[in-house]
C-alpha positions as CSV (number, residue, x, y, z in Angstrom):
1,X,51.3,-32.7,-101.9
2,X,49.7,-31.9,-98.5
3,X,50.9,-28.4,-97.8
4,X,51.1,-26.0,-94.3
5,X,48.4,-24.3,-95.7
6,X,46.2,-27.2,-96.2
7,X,47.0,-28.2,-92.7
8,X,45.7,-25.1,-91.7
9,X,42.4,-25.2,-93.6
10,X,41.9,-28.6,-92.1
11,X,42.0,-27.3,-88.6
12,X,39.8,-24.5,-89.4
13,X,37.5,-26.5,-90.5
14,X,37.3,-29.1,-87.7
15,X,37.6,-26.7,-84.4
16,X,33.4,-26.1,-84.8
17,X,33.1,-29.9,-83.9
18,X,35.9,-30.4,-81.6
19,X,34.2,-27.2,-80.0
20,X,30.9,-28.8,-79.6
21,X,32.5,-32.3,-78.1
22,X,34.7,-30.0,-75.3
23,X,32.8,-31.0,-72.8
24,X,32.2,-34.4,-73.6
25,X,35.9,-34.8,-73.7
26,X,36.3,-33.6,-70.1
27,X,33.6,-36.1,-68.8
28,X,35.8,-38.6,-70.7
29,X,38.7,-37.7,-69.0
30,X,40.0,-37.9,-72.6
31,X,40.5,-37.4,-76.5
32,X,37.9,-39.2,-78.0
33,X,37.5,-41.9,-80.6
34,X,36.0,-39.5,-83.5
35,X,38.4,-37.0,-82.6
36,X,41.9,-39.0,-83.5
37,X,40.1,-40.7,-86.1
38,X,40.0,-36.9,-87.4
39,X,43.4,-36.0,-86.8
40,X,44.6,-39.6,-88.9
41,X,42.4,-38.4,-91.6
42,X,43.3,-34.6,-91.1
43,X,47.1,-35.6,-91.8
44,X,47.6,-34.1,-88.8
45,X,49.9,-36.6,-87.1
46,X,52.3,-37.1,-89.8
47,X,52.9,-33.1,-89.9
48,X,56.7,-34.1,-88.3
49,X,57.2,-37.1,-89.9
50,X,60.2,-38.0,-91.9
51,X,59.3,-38.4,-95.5
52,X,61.3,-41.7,-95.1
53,X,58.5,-43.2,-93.1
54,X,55.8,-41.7,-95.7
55,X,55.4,-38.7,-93.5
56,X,54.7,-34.9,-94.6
57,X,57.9,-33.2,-92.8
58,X,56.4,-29.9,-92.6
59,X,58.0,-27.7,-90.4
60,X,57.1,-26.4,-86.8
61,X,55.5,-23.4,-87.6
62,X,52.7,-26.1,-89.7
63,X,52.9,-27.7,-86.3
64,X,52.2,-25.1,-83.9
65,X,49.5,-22.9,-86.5
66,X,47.5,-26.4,-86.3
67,X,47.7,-27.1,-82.6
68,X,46.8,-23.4,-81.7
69,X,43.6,-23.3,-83.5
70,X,42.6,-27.1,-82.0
71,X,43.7,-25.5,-78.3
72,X,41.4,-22.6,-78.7
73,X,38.9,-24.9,-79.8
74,X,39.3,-27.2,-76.7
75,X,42.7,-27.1,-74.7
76,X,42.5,-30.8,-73.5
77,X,42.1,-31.8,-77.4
78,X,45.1,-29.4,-78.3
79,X,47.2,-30.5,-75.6
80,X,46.9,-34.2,-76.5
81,X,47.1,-33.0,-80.4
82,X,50.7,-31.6,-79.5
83,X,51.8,-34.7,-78.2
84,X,50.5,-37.0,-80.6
85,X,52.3,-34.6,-83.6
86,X,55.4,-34.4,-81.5
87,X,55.7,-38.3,-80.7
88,X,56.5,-38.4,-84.8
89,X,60.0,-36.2,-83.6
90,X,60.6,-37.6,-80.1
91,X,60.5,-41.1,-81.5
92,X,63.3,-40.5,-83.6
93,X,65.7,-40.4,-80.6
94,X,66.3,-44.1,-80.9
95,X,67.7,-46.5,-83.2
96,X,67.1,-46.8,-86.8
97,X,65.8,-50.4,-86.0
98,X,63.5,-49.2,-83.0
99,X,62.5,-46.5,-85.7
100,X,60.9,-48.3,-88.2
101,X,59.4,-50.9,-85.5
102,X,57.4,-47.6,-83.9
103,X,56.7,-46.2,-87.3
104,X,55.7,-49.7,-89.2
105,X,53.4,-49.8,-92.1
106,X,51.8,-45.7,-90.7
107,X,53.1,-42.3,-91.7
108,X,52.4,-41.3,-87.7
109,X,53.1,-43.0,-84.1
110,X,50.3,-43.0,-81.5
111,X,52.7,-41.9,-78.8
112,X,52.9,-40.7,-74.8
113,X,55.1,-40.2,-72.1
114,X,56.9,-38.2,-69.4
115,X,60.1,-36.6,-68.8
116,X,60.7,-37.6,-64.9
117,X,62.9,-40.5,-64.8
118,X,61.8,-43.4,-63.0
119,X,65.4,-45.2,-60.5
120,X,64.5,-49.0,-61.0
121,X,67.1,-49.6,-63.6
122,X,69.4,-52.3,-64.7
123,X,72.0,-53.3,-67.3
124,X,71.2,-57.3,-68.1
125,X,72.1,-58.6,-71.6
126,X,70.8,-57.3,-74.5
127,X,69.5,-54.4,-72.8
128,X,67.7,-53.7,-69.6
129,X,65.2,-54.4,-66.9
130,X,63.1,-51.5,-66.1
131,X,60.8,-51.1,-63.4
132,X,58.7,-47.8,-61.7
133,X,55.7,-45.6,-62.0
134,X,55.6,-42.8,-64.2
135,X,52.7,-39.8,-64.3
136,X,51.9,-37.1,-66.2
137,X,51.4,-39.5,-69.4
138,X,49.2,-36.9,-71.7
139,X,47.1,-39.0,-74.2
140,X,47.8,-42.1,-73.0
141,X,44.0,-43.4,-73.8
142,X,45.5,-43.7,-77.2
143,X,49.1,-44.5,-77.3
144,X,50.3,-47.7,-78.4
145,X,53.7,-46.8,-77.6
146,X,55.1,-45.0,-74.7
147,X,58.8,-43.1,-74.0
148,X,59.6,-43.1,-70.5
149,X,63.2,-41.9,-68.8
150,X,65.2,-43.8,-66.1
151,X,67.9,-43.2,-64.4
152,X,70.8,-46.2,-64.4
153,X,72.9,-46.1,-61.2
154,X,76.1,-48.4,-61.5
155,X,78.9,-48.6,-59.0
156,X,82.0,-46.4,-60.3
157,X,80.0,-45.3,-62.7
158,X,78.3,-41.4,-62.9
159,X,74.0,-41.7,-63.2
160,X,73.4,-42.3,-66.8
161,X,69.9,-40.9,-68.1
162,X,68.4,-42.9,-70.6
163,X,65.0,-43.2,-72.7
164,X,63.0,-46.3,-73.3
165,X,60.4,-47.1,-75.9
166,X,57.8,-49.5,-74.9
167,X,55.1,-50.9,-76.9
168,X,51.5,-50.2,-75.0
169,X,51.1,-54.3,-74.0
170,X,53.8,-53.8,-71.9
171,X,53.1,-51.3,-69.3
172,X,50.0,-50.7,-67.1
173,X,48.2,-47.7,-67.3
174,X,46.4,-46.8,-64.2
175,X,43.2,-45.0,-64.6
176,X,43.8,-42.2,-61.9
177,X,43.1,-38.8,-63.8
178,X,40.9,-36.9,-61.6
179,X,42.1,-32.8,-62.0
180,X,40.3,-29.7,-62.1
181,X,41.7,-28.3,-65.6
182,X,43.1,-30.1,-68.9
183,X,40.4,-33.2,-67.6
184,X,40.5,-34.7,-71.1
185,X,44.2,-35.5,-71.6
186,X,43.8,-38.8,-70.2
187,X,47.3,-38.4,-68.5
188,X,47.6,-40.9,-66.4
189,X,50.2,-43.0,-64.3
190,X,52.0,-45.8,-66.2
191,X,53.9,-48.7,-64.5
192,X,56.3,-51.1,-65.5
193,X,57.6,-53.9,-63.4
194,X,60.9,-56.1,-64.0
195,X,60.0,-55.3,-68.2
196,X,63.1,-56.6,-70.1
197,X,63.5,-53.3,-72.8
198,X,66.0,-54.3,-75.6
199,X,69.5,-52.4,-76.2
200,X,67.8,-51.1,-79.4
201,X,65.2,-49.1,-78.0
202,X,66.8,-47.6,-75.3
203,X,69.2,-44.4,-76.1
204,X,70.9,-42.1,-73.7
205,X,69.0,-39.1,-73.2
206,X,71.8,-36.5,-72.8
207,X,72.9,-35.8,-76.0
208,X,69.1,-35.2,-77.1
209,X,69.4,-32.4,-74.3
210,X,71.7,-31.2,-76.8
211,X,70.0,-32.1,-80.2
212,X,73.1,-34.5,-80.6
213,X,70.8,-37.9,-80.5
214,X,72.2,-40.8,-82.9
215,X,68.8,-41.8,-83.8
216,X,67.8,-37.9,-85.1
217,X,71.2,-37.8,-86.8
218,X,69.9,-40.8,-89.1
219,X,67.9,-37.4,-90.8
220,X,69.1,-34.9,-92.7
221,X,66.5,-32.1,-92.1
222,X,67.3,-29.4,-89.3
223,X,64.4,-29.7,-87.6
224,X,65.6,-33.3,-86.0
225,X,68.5,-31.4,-84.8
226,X,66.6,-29.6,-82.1
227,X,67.9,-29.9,-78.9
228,X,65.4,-31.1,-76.8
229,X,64.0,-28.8,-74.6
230,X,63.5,-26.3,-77.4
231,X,61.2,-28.5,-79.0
232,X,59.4,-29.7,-76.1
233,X,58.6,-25.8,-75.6
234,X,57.6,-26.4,-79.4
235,X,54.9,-28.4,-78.7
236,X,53.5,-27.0,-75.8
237,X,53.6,-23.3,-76.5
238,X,50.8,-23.8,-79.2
239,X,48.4,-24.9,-76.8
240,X,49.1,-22.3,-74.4
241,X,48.8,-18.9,-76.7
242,X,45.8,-21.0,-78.6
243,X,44.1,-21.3,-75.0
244,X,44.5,-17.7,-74.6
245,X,42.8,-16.8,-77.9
246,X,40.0,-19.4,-77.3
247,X,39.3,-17.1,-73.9
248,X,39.4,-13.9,-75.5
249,X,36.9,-14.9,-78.1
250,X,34.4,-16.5,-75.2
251,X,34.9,-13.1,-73.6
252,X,33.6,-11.7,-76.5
253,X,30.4,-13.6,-76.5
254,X,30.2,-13.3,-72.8
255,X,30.4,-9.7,-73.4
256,X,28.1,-9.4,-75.8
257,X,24.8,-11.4,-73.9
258,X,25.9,-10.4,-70.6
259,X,23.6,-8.5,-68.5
260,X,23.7,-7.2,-65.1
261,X,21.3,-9.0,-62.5
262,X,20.3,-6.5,-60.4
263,X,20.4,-3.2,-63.2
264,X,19.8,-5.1,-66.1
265,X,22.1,-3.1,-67.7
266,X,24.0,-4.7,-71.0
267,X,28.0,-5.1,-70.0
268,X,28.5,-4.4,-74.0
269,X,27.4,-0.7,-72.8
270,X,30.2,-0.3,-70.4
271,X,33.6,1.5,-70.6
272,X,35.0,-1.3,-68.0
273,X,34.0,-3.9,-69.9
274,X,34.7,-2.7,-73.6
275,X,38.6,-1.9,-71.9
276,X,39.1,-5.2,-70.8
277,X,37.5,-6.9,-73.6
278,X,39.8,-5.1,-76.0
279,X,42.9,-5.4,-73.3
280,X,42.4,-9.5,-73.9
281,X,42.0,-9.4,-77.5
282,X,45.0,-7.4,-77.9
283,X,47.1,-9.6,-75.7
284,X,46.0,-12.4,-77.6
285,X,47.4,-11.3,-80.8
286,X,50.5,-10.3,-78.7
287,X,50.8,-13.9,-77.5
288,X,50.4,-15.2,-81.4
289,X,53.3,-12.8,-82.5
290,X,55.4,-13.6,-79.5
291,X,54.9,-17.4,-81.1
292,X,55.5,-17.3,-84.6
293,X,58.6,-15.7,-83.7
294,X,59.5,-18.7,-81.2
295,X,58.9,-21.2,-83.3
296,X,61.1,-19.0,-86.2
297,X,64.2,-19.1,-84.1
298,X,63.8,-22.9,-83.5
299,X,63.5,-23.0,-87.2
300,X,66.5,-20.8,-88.0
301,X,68.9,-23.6,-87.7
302,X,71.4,-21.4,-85.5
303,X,75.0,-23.0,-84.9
304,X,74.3,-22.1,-81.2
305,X,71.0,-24.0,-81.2
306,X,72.7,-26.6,-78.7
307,X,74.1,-24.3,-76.4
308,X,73.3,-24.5,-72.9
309,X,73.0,-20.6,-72.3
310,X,70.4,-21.0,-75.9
311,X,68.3,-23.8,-74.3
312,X,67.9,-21.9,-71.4
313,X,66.9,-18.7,-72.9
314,X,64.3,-20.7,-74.8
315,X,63.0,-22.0,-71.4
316,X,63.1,-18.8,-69.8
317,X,61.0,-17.2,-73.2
318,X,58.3,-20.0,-72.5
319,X,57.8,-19.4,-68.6
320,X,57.4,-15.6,-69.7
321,X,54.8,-16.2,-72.4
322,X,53.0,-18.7,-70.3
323,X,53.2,-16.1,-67.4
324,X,51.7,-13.5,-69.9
325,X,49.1,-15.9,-71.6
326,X,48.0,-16.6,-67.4
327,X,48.0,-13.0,-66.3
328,X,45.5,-12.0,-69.4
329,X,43.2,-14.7,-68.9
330,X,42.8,-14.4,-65.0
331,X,42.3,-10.7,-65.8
332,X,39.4,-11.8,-68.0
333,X,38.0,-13.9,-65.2
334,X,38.0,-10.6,-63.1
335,X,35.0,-9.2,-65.7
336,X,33.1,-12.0,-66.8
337,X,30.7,-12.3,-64.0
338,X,29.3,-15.7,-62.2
339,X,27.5,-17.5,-65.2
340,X,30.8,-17.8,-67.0
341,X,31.9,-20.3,-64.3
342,X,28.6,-23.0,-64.9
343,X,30.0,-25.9,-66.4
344,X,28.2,-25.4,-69.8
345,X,29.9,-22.3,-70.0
346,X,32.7,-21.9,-72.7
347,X,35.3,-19.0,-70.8
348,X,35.5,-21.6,-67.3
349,X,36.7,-24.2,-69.4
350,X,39.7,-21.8,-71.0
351,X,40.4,-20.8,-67.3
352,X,40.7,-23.7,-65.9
353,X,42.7,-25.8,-68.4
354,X,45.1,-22.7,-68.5
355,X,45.7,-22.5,-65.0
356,X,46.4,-26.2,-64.5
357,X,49.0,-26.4,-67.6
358,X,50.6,-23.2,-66.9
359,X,52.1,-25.3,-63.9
360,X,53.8,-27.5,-66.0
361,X,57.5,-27.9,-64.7
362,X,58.9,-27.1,-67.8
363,X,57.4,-24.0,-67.5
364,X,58.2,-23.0,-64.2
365,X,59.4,-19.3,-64.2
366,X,61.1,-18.9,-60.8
367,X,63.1,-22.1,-62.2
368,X,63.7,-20.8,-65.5
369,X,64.5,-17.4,-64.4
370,X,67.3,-18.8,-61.8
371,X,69.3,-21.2,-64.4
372,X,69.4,-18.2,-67.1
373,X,70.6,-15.8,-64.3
374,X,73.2,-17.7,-63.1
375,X,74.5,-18.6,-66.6
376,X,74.8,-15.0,-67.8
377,X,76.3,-14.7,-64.2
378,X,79.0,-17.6,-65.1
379,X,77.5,-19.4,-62.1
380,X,76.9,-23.1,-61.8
381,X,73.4,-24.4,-62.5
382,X,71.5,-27.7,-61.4
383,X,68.7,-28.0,-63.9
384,X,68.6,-31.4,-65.3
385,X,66.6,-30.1,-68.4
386,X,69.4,-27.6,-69.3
C-alpha cells in the first residue's frame, strides 16, 4: 500500500532532476514529457483518487507535502503538478457515467481548465451547445480532458452556472503563452465552437460552491465534500509556500558565493545580509506552518465547511499567506544583488514565477478582504466564488 510517506520520499527524490530541467521547462513554455511520465510512475496523480477507480485516496495534506517540494524545485512544474493531482477531485463534480468515461482503464485523469465562465450557451436535446474562448488553462500541453464553466442565460429564467467536461479532440488549444513568470505551465487559451456537450457531463456548478455536487456525493470520504473554493485554495497554496522555500534556499547559496564587485568583500561576512538571509528562512518555515494548518482545517470535516462566511475565511487566509509568501521573497530580491537576475540564475526564477501567480484572482486580497468584511458586517456580497 502506497503511503503519504512514500509519496513524500518520491518527491524528495525527484526535485534534484526536475531542478536541473527548470529552465528547460520555461523555454518549453511547459511540463515536459519525462516529467509527467515521472509523476504517472511517482503515483503522484492518483494521490486524490477514489479507491473506486484504483486510486490511492490519500488525503490533502499527502497532496500539498508533494506539490510543495516539486514547487520549490520548479514553480511552473509544481503549479501544473497541482492541477494534474487536483483534476482526480474536480472531475468528480459530474455524473457517475461521465466519471468513469474521464477515469477509464487509469487510476488518474490528465486534466485542465479555468474557472471564468464563458456566455455562448444553450439548452438543445440531450444536453447543450457550447461555444467561447477560455484562458488561463494551466497544463493544458497535457490534458486530454478539459473542465470549462458557462454561463446559460434563458428567458424567465435566473443565469444558471454550469461545468462541462470535454474530451481534448474537442476543443482547440491556441498556442499563446508568452508571460514573464510561471512560463512553463503551458496555460493557454482553449476554444470551443457550436460543440454539442451531453446532459451527462455537464453539472451545475453552484452546489459545488458549496461542496453539495451530486457527482462528489457518489463518495463516501470527506474530502469530496469540500466545498469548492476551499479546495481550489488546496491546490494552489502548495505551490505558493513551496515557491517561497525554493527562494530562501537559492538565497542561501547566493549568499554563500556572493561577492561584492567593487570591495570584494564576501556578503556571507555581513550583518545585512546574514539578517535577511535568516529573516527569509524563518518566514519560510512560518509559511509551511501557516499550511499544514490550512490544509488540517480542510481536513477536519467541520459541519460549517459549506458555509458561506467559512469559504470566505478560507479565501481571505490564502490572499494573506500569498501576500506574506510575496512580501518575503521581494524582500529577498532587495539583497541578492544583480547576478541573481541572469537567466541561469536559480533565485530570478523563484521571483518571477511568484510574482505572476500571486495575482491569481482567487487570490486577490483587496477582494477577499471586502467579501469577509461585509459578511461579518451582515452586508451583501457580490463574489461569484463565495
Amino acid at each position: 500500500m502506497v503511503t503519504k510517506q512514500d509519496l513524500i520520499a518520491r518527491a524528495e527524490e525527484l526535485a534534484p532532476g526536475i531542478a536541473a530541467r527548470a529552465a528547460e521547462t520555461d523555454v518549453n513554455r511547459a511540463i515536459l514529457d519525462e516529467t509527467v511520465r515521472d509523476f504517472i510512475d511517482a503515483g503522484f496523480l492518483a494521490t486524490l483518487a477514489p479507491k473506486a477507480y484504483g486510486g490511492l485516496e490519500l488525503g490533502l495534506d499527502a497532496f500539498a507535502e508533494v506539490v510543495r517540494r516539486i514547487s520549490a524545485a520548479s514553480p511552473s512544474v509544481g503549479w501544473v503538478a497541482a492541477f494534474l493531482m487536483g483534476a482526480a477531485w474536480r472531475s468528480l463534480t459530474f455524473s457517475r457515467e461521465a466519471q468513469e468515461e474521464i477515469y477509464g482503464s487509469r487510476n488518474y485523469v490528465l486534466g485542465a481548465g479555468t474557472a471564468a465562465p464563458i456566455r455562448g450557451v444553450r439548452r438543445t436535446d440531450g444536453g447543450y451547445v457550447i461555444s467561447g474562448r477560455t484562458s488561463w488553462n494551466s497544463g493544458s500541453s497535457h490534458a486530454e480532458w478539459f473542465t470549462i464553466n458557462g454561463l446559460l442565460i434563458e428567458e424567465g429564467a435566473p443565469p444558471n452556472l454550469l461545468v462541462f467536461a470535454l474530451p481534448r479532440a474537442d476543443v482547440t488549444i491556441v498556442d499563446n503563452w508568452h508571460i514573464m513568470g510561471m512560463q512553463g505551465t503551458a496555460s493557454n487559451d482553449l476554444v470551443v465552437e457550436e460543440l454539442f456537450v451531453p446532459t451527462y457531463r455537464a453539472a451545475d456548478f453552484m452546489p459545488a460552491l458549496a461542496g453539495r455536487s451530486a457527482g462528489h456525493a457518489l463518495h463516501d470520504n470527506p474530502m469530496y465534500h469540500l466545498p469548492f473554493l476551499p479546495f481550489a485554495m488546496n491546490e494552489v497554496l502548495p505551490v505558493i509556500v513551496g515557491t517561497h522555500r525554493g527562494a530562501a534556499d537559492a538565497l542561501v547559496d547566493r549568499t554563500r558565493a556572493r561577492q561584492g564587485t567593487i570591495s570584494g568583500a564576501h556578503a556571507s561576512d555581513k550583518v545585512a545580509a546574514q539578517i535577511r538571509l535568516a529573516r527569509g528562512l524563518s518566514r519560510a518555515q512560518a509559511a509551511e506552518v501557516l499550511l499544514e494548518s490550512f490544509v488540517a482545517r480542510n481536513m477536519a470535516a467541520r459541519p460549517d465547511a459549506g458555509e458561506v462566511i467559512n469559504r470566505s475565511e478560507m479565501k481571505m487566509t490564502a490572499a494573506l499567506m500569498t501576500e506574506f509568501c510575496l512580501d518575503s521573497v521581494n524582500d529577498m530580491a532587495r539583497g541578492v544583488g544583480g547576478d541573481a537576475f541572469r537567466a541561469e540564475a536559480a533565485f530570478q526564477r523563484y521571483f518571477r514565477d511568484l510574482n505572476v501567480v500571486a495575482r491569481h484572482a482567487f487570490l486577490d486580497l483587496e477582494t477577499a478582504g471586502e467579501t469577509y468584511g461585509k459578511l461579518t458586517l451582515d452586508l451583501p456580497i457580490n463574489d461569484p466564488l463565495i
